[in-house]
N, C-alpha and C positions, 0 to 999 in steps of 0.2 A: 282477320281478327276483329275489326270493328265493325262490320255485321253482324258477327257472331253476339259479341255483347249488344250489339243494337238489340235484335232477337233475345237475348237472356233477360233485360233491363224490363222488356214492354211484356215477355214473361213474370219474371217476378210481381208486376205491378199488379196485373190481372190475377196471382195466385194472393197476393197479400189482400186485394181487397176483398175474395172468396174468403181466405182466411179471417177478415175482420166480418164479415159476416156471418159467418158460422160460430164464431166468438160473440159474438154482442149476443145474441139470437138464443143462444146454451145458457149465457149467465144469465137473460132474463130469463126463463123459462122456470129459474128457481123458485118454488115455492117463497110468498111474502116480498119484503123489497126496506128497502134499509131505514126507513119509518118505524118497523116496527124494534128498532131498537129502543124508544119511547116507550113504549108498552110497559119498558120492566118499570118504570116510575108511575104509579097511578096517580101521580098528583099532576102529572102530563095530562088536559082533557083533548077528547079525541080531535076537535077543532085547531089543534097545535100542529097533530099527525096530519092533516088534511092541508094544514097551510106549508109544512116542509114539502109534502107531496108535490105543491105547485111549485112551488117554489126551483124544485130539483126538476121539474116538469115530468116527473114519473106518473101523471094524472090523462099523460096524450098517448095515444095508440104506439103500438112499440115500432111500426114498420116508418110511425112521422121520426121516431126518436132516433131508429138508425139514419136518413139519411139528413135528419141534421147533425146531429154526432158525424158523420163521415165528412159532410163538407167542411161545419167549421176543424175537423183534424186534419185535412189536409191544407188548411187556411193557417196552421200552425196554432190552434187553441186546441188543447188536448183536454180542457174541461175541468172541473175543480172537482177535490177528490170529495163523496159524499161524507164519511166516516172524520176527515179531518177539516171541515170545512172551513171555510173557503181557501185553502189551502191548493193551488194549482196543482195538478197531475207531474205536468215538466219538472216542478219546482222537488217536488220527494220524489223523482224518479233521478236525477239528475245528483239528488243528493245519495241515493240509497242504489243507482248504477256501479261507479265507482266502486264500492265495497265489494260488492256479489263480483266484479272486474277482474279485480286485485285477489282477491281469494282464489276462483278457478283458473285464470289466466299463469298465475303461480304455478301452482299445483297440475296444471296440464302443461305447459312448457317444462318444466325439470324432468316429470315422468316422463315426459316422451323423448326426452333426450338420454335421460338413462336407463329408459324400457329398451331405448333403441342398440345404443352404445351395448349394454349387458346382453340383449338378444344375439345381436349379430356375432358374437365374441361365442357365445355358447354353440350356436350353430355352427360355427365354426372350429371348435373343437369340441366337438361331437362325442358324449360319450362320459364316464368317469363321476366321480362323486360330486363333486361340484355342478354338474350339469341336471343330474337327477332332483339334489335337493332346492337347486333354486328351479325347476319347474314344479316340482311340488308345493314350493314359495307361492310362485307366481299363479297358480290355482287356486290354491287358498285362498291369496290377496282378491284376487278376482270375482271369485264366486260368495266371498263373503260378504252377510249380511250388514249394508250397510250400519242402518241405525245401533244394531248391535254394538259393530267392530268401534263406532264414535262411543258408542259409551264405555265400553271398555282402553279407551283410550285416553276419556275423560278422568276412569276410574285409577287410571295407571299414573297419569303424570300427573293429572290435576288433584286427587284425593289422597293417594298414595303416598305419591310421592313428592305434591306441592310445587313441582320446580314451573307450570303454568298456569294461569286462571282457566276455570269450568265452564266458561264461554262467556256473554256479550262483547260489545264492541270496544268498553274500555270502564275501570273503576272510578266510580259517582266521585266518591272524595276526594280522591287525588286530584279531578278537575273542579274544585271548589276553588274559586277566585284565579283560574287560571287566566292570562290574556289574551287570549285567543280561544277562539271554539274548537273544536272535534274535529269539523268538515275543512277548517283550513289547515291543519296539523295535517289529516291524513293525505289531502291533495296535494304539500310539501314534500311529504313523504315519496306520494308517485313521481313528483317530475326528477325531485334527486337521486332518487333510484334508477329512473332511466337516463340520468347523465351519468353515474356514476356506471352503469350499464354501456352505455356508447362509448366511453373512453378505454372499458375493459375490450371493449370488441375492437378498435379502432388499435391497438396493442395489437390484436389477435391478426386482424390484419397487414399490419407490419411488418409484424414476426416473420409471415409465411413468404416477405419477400428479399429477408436478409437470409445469410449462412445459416444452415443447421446448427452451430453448436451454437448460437447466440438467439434461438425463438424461446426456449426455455427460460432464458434469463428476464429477455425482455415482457414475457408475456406475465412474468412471476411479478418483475417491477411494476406493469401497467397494472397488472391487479391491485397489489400494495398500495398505487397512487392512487386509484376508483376507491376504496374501502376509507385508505386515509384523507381524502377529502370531502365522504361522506360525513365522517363523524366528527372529522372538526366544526362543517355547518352547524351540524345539532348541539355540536357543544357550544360555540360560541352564539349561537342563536338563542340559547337560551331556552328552548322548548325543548330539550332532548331528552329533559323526563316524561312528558307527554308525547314526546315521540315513540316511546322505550314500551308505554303502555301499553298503547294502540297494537307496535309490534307484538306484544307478549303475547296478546288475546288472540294474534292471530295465528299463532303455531300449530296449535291444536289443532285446526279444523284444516288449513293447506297440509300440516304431515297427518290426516287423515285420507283426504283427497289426494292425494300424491301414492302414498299407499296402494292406493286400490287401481288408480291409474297404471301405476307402474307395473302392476301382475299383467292387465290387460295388452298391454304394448311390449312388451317384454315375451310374452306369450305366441304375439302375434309376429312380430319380425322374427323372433327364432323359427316359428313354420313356415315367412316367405323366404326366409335365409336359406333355408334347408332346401324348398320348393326351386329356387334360384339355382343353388349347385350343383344341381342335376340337369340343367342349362348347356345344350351344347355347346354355348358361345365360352363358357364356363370352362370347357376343354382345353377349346381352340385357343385360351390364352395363357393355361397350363404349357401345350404344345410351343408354344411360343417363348416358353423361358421367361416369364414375367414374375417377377416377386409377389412372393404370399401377401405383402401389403397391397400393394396393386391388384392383384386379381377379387381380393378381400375388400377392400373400400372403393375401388373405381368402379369394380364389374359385377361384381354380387350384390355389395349392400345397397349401391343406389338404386338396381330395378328392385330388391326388395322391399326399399322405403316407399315403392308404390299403395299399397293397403296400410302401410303405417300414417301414411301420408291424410288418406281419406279419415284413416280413426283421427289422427290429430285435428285437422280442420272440422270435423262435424263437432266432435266433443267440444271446441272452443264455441260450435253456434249453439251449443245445446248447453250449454256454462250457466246460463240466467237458470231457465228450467231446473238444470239440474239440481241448484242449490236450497233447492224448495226443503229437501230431509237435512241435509247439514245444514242450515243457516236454522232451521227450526231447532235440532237437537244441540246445537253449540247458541242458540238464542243470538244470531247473528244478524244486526240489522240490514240485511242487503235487500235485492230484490225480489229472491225468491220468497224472503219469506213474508214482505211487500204481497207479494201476491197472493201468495195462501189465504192470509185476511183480507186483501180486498174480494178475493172471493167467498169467503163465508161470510162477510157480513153483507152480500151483494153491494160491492160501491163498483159501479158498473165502470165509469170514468176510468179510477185508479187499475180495474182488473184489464179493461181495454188496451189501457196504456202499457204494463207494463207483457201483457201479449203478445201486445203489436211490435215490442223490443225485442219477443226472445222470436219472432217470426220473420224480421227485418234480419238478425243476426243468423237465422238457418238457411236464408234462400240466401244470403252473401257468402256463406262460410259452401254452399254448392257451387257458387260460381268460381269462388277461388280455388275450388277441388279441382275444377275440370280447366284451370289457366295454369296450374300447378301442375296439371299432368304434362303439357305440351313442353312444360321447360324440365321436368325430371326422365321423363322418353319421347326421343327424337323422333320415334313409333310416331306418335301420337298428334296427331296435327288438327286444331280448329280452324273453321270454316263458317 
């Protein structure tokens, strides 16, 4: 096993720094370079464009400017964004990670749990009303237009019918004279979430080691406990209306992303369900007198969580990317849409940076595919 990752680790390094290559190399190549954002003010004379030039050292041959860019980034200087000057790279990536995080990290964990959960149940009774219209569901969801289906989502809850805001990250006046910023409310938000998270699971845990008639109880009470020690923080902290906001903004755009998720994985474990049941092994535990649950969650579903498995992991490395259309059409400050502008106005730095994030996140989210295989099929063994 630690060979294997020896060998993956000294892989990845050599594919990321191909990757930072081919990246630096594409974004320069753009026609102009972010000087000429001056231009639109004539009262700019050209001697001003000439001195940011140097200044940004966009003035030195591009092959000097990759490999200083490369050593000081792996020196941990990731350079200052051009567009926001002198504004570090780390500094608005670190702020505007987070966001793009919590949005698809959301929205692909639930889907996949309930693409999965609904697939495998359909597969398994095979057939009948219910099976038909939610695969037709789950087509729809899937093959539809994203940008679309966000504005008619926009158009449903948020103009319609009011009960959400029409995207950013949170309403200007409500935070007027607030005591606190944006960026330490929403970071509050993650770590309580995930405590109030670990005490629901740490229930769930427990449950499956007491009597049957008493996991239902206790798993209902540890929930009741996580929820109600969430909201009395925020209530006696005192920011729970600024917490309330931040939340509100964010429903839209995760039950869009959830949506569409959920056709796809729902889709896909109902075909490996199906593919799986026809499994001789699949028989032989029929022949054996094993209950419909057993044969249904030990020996079916978990070889066909194998390709559910793969979609789950690549979509969490492709999260940053992806949010480039939903973060633009809900006007969500995360990173994709971070990177949209640093690539049209060429800020090479800022485009770099937040690449190098969603390429560090693709070659990690491969490695945990194929470590994830070895514990879900005993098949399957690294080397």
């Amino acid at each position: 096993m630690w060979s294997f990752l020896g060998r993956r680790v000294v892989q990845m390094i050599i594919t990321l720094l191909l990757f930072q290559a081919a990246t630096f190399f594409l974004i320069d190549a753009q026609p102009g370079d972010v000087s000429d954002l001056l231009t639109g003010n004539p009262q700019i004379p050209p001697s001003e464009r000439q001195r940011l030039k140097e200044q940004l050292g966009l003035d030195r041959p591009v092959h000097e400017r990759f490999v200083k860019y490369i050593l000081n980034f792996y020196q941990g200087d990731w350079g200052v964004s051009f567009t926001q000057y002198p504004r570090p790279v780390t500094d608005i990536i670190a702020e505007r990670l987070p966001r793009t995080l919590v949005l698809f990290l959301s929205a692909t964990i639930v889907s996949f749990y309930v693409g999965f959960v609904s697939g495998k149940y359909l597969a398994w009774r095979r057939g009948g009303f219910i099976e038909y219209g939610s695969t037709i569901g789950g087509v729809a969801l899937y093959t539809v237009f994203t940008p679309w289906f966000a504005l008619m989502m926009i158009w449903l809850f948020a103009v319609t019918l009011g009960w959400f805001p029409a995207g950013k990250f949170l309403s200007p006046i409500k935070w007027i004279g607030a005591p606190v910023d944006a960026n330490t409310v929403f970071i509050r938000m993650i770590w309580t979430t995930i405590l109030a998270s670990l005490v629901a699971l740490a229930g769930y845990w427990f449950s499956n080691r007491v009597e049957q008639r008493y996991r239902t109880l206790i798993r209902l009470l540890t929930l009741l406990l996580a929820m109600a020690g969430l909201i009395a923080y925020w209530y006696f902290s005192g920011l729970g209306e600024f917490a309330w906001d931040i939340a509100k903004h964010m429903v839209l755009p995760i039950l869009t992303v959830t949506l569409i998720a959920f056709g796809g994985t729902m889709l896909l474990t109902r075909t490996s369900m199906l593919e799986t049941l026809r499994e001789d092994y699949i028989l032989t535990a029929r022949a054996k007198g094993l209950s419909q649950k057993q044969i249904r969650d030990k020996h079916a579903a978990r070889n066909a969580l194998l390709p559910v498995w793969t979609s789950l992991v690549f979509a969490i490395g492709f999260a940053v990317s992806g949010g480039i259309v939903t973060e633009s059409i809900f006007s969500w400050p995360g990173i994709g849409l971070t990177l949209l502008n640093a690539s049209l106005t060429e800020d090479i730095p800022l485009a770099m940076g937040t690449l190098t994030i969603i390429g560090v996140m693709v070659l990690v989210s491969h490695l945990i595919a194929d470590i994830g295989y070895a514990f879900l099929d005993p098949r399957i063994r690294v080397h």
